[in-house]
Z-matrix of the N, CA and C atoms (Angstrom, degrees):
N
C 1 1.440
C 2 1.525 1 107.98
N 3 1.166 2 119.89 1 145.50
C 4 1.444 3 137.51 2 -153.31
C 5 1.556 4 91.74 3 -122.80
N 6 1.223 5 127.66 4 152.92
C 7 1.562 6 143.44 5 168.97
C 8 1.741 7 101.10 6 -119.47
N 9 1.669 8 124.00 7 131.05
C 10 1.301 9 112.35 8 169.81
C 11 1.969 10 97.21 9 -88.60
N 12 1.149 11 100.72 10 162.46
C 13 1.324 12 104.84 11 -168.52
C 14 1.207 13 117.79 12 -79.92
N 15 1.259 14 102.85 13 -37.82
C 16 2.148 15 85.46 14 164.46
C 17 1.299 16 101.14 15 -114.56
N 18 1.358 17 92.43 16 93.41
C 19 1.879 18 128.73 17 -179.66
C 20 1.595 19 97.50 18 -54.91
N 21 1.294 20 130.02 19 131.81
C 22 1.214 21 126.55 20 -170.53
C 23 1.780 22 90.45 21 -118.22
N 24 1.562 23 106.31 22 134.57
C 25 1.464 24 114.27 23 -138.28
C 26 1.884 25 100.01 24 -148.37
N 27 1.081 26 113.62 25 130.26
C 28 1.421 27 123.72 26 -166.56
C 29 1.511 28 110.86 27 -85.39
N 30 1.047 29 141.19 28 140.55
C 31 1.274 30 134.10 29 -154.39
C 32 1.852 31 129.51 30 -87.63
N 33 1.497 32 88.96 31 -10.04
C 34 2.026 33 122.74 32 162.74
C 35 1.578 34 92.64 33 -79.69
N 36 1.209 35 141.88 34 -13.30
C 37 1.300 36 117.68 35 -169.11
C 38 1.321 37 120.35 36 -148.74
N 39 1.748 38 113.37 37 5.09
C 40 1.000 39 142.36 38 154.50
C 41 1.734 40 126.34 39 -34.21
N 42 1.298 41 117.80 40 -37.39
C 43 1.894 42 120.41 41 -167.73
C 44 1.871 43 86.24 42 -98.20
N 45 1.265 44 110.01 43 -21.56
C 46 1.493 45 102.71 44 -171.44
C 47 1.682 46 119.54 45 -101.19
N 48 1.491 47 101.95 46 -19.22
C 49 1.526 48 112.71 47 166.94
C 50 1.736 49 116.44 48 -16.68
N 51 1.191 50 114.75 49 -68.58
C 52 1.948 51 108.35 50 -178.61
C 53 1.302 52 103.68 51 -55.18
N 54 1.172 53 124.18 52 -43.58
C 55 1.511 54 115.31 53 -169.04
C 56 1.186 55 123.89 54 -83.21
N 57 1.450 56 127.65 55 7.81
C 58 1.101 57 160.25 56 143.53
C 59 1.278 58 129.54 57 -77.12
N 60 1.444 59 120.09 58 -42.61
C 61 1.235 60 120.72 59 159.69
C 62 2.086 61 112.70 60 -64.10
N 63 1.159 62 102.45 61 -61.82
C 64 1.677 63 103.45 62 159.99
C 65 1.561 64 132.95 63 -37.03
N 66 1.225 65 98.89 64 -22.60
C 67 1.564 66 110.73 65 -177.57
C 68 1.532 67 89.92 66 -72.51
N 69 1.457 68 86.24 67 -81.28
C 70 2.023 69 98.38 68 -157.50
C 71 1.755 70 105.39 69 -75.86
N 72 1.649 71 131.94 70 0.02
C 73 1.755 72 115.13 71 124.33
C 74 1.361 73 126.25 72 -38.85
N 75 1.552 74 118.33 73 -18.94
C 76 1.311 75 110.82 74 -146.92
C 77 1.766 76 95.90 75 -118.08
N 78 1.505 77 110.14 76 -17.32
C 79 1.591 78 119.45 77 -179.77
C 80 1.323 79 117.78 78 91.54
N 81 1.454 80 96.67 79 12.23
C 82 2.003 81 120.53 80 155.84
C 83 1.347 82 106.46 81 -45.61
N 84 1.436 83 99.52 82 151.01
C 85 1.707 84 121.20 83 164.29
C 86 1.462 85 111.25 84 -104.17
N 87 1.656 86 103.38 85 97.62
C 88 1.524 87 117.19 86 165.14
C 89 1.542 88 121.87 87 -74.35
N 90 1.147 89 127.70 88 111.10
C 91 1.799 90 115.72 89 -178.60
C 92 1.471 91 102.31 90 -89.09
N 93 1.369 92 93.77 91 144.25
C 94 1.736 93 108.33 92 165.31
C 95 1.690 94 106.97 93 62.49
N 96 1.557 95 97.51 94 35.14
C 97 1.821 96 92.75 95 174.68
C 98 1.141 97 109.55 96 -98.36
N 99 1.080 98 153.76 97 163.16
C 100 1.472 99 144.87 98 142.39
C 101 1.631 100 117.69 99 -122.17
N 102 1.355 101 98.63 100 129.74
C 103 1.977 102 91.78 101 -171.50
C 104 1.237 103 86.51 102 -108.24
N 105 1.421 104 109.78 103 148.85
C 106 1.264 105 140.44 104 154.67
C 107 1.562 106 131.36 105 -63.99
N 108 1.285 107 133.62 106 79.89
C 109 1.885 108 118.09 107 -171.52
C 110 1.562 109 112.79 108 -104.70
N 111 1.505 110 87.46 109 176.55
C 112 1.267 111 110.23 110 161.71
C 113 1.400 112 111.52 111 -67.81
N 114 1.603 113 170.06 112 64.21
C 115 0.802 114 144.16 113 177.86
C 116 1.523 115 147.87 114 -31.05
N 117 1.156 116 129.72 115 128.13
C 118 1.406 117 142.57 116 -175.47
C 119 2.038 118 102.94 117 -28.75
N 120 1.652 119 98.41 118 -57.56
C 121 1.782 120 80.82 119 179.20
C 122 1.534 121 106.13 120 -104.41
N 123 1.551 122 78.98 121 145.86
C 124 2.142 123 102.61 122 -173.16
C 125 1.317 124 92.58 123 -66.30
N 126 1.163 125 142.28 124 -23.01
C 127 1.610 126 140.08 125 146.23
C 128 1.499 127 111.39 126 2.28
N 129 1.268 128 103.30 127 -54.40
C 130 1.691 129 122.45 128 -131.49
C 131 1.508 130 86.09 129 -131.39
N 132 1.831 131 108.90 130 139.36
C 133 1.531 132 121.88 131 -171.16
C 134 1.301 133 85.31 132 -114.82
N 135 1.268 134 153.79 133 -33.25
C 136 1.659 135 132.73 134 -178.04
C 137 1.542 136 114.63 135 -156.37
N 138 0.975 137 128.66 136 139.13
C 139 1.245 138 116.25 137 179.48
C 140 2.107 139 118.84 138 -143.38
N 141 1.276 140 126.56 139 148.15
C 142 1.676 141 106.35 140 -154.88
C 143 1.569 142 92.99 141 -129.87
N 144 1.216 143 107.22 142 138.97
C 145 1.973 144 101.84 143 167.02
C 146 1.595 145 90.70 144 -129.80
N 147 1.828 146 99.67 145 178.78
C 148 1.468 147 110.10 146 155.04
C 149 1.753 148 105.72 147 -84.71
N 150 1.460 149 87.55 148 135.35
C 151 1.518 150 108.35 149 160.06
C 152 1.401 151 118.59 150 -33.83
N 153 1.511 152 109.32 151 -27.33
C 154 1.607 153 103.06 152 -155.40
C 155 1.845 154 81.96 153 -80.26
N 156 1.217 155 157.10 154 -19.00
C 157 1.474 156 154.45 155 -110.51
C 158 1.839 157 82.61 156 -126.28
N 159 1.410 158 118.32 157 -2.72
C 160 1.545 159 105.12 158 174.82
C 161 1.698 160 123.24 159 -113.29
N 162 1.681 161 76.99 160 27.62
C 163 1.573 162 96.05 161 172.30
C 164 1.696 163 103.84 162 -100.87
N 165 1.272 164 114.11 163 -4.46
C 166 1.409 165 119.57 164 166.23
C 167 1.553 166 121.43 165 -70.54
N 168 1.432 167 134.99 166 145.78
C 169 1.173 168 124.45 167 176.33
C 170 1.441 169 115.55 168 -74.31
N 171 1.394 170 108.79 169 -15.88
C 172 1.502 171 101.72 170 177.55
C 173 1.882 172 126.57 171 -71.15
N 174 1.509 173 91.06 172 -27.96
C 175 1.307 174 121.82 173 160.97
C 176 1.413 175 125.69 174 -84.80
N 177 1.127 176 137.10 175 7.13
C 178 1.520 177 141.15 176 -165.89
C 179 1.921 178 88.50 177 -113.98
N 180 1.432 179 106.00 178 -29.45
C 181 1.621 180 102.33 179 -169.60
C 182 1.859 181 126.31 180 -90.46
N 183 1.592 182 84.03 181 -1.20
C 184 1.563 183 108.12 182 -165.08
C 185 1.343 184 87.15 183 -74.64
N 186 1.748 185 126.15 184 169.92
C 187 1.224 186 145.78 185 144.49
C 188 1.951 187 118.84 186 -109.30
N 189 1.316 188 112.42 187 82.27
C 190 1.075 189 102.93 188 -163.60
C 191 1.944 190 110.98 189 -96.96
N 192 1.193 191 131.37 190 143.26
C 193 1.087 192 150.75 191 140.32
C 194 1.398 193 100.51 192 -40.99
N 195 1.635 194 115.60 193 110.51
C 196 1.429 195 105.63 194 151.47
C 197 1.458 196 104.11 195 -116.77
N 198 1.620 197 92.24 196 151.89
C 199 1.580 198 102.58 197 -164.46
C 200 1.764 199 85.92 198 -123.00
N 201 1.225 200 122.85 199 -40.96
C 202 1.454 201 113.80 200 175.68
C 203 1.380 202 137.80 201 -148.02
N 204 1.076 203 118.78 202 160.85
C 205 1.904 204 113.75 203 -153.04
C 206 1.455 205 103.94 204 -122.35
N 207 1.179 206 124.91 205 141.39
C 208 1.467 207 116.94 206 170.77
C 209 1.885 208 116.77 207 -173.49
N 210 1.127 209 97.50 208 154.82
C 211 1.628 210 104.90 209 -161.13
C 212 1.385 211 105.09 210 -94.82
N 213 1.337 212 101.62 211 96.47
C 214 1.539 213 128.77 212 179.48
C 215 1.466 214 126.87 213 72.88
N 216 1.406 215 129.60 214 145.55
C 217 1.363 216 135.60 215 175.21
C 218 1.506 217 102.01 216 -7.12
N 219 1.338 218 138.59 217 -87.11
C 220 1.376 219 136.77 218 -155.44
C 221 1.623 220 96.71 219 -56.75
N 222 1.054 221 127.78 220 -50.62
C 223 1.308 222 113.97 221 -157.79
C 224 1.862 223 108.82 222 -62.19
N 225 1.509 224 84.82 223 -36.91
C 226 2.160 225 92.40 224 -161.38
C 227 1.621 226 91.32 225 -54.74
N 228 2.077 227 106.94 226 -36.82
C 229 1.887 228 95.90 227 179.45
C 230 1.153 229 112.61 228 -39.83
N 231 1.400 230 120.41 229 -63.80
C 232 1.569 231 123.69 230 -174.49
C 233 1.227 232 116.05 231 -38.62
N 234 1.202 233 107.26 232 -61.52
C 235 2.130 234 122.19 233 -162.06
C 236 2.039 235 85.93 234 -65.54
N 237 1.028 236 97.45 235 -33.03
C 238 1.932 237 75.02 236 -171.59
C 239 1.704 238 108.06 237 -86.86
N 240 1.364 239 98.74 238 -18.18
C 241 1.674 240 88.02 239 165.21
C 242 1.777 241 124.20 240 -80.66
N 243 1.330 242 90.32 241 -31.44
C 244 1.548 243 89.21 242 163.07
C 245 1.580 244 113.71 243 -53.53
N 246 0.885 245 119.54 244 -65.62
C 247 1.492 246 140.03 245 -170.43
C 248 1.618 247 96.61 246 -30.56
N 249 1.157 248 116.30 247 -83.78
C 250 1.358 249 144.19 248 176.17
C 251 1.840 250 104.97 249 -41.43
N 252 1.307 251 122.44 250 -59.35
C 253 1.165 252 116.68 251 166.99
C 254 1.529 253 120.20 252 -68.87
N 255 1.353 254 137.36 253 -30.39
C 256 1.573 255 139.18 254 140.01
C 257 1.714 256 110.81 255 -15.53
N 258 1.554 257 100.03 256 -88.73
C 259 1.368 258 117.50 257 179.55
C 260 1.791 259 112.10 258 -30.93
N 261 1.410 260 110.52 259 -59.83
C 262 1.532 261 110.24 260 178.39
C 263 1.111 262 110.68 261 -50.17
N 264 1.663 263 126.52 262 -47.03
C 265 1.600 264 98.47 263 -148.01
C 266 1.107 265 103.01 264 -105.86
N 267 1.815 266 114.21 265 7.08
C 268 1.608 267 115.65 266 154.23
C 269 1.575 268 123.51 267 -73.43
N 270 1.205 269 108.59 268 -35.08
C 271 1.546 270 122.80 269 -168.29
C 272 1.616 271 111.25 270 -114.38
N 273 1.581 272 120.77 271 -20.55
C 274 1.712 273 108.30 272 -179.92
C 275 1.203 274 98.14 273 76.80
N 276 1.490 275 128.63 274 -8.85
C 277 1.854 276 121.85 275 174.73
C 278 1.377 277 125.45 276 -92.54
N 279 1.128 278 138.09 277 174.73
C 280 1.143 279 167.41 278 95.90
C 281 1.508 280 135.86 279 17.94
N 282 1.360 281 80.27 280 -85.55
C 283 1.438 282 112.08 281 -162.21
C 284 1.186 283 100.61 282 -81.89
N 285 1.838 284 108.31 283 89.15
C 286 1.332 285 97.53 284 168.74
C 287 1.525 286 139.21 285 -74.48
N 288 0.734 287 106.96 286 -15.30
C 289 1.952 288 117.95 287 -179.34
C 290 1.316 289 101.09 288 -68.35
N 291 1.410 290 116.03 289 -56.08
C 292 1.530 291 138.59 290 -174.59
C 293 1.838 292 95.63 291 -47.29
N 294 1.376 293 131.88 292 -70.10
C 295 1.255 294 121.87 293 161.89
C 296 1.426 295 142.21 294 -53.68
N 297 1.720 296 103.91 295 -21.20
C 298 1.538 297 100.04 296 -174.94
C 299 1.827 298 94.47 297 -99.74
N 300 1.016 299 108.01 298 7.10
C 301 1.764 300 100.44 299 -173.77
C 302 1.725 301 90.02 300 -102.69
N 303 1.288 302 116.35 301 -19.42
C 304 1.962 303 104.47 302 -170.75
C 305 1.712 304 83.45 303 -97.87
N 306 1.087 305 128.09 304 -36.54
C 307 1.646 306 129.56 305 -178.25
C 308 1.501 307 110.05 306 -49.00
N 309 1.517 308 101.22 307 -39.27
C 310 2.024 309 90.39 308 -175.91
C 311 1.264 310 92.17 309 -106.93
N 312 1.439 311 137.32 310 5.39
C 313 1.648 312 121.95 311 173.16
C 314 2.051 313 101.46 312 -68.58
N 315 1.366 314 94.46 313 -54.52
C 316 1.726 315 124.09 314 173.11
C 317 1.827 316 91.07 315 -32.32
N 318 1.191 317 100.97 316 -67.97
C 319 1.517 318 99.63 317 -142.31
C 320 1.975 319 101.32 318 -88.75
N 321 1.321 320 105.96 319 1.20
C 322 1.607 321 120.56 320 179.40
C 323 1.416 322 83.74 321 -94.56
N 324 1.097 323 142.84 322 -28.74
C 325 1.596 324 129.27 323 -158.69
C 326 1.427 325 113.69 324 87.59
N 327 1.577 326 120.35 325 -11.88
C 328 1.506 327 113.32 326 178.74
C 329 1.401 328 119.45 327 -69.91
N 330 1.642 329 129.01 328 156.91
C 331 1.241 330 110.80 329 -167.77
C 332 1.780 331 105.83 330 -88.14
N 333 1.017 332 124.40 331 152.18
C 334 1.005 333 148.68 332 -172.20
C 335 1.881 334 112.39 333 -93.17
N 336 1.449 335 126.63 334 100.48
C 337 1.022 336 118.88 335 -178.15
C 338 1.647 337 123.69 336 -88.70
């Protein structure tokens, strides 16, 4: 699992974010987290579960992009509308994946094609 670097972060779960990220690096049981990704199909511009769902093997095999973190169902609504409303009124786009995947290539230093 990948972190984008300016982790977009819900404000219930904000002072605890690193220790959260360290937990579930580590194959900890986070309750009531929900991460925000990139999803597997280019179909799809964002998509959010609970943390606790990567104690599944179907989920242990994924490589996910997280772009945002937040403490429980209502909150991840918020953090992904931010997200999505961020992206627009920086870029005039859409396509959010399409911006947040060249946004952390940019800001990882990888080149960007």
């Amino acid at each position: 699992m990948e972190y984008y670097r300016n982790l977009y972060v819900g404000e219930q779960i904000a002072r605890r974010c690193q220790k959260i990220k360290e937990k579930l690096n580590k194959g900890g049981t986070v309750w009531n987290t929900y991460l925000i990704v990139l999803p597997e199909s280019s179909h799809n511009q964002l998509e959010f579960f609970d943390s606790i769902l990567l104690k599944q093997d179907w989920f242990k095999e994924k490589d996910y992009l997280v772009v945002g973190m937040a403490a429980g169902y209502g909150e991840a609504l918020k953090v992904t509308e931010r997200i999505v409303d961020d992206v627009y009124k920086k870029t005039n786009s859409a396509d959010i994946r399409d911006v947040l995947e060249k946004w952390h290539h940019m800001e990882s230093g990888s080149k960007v094609e």
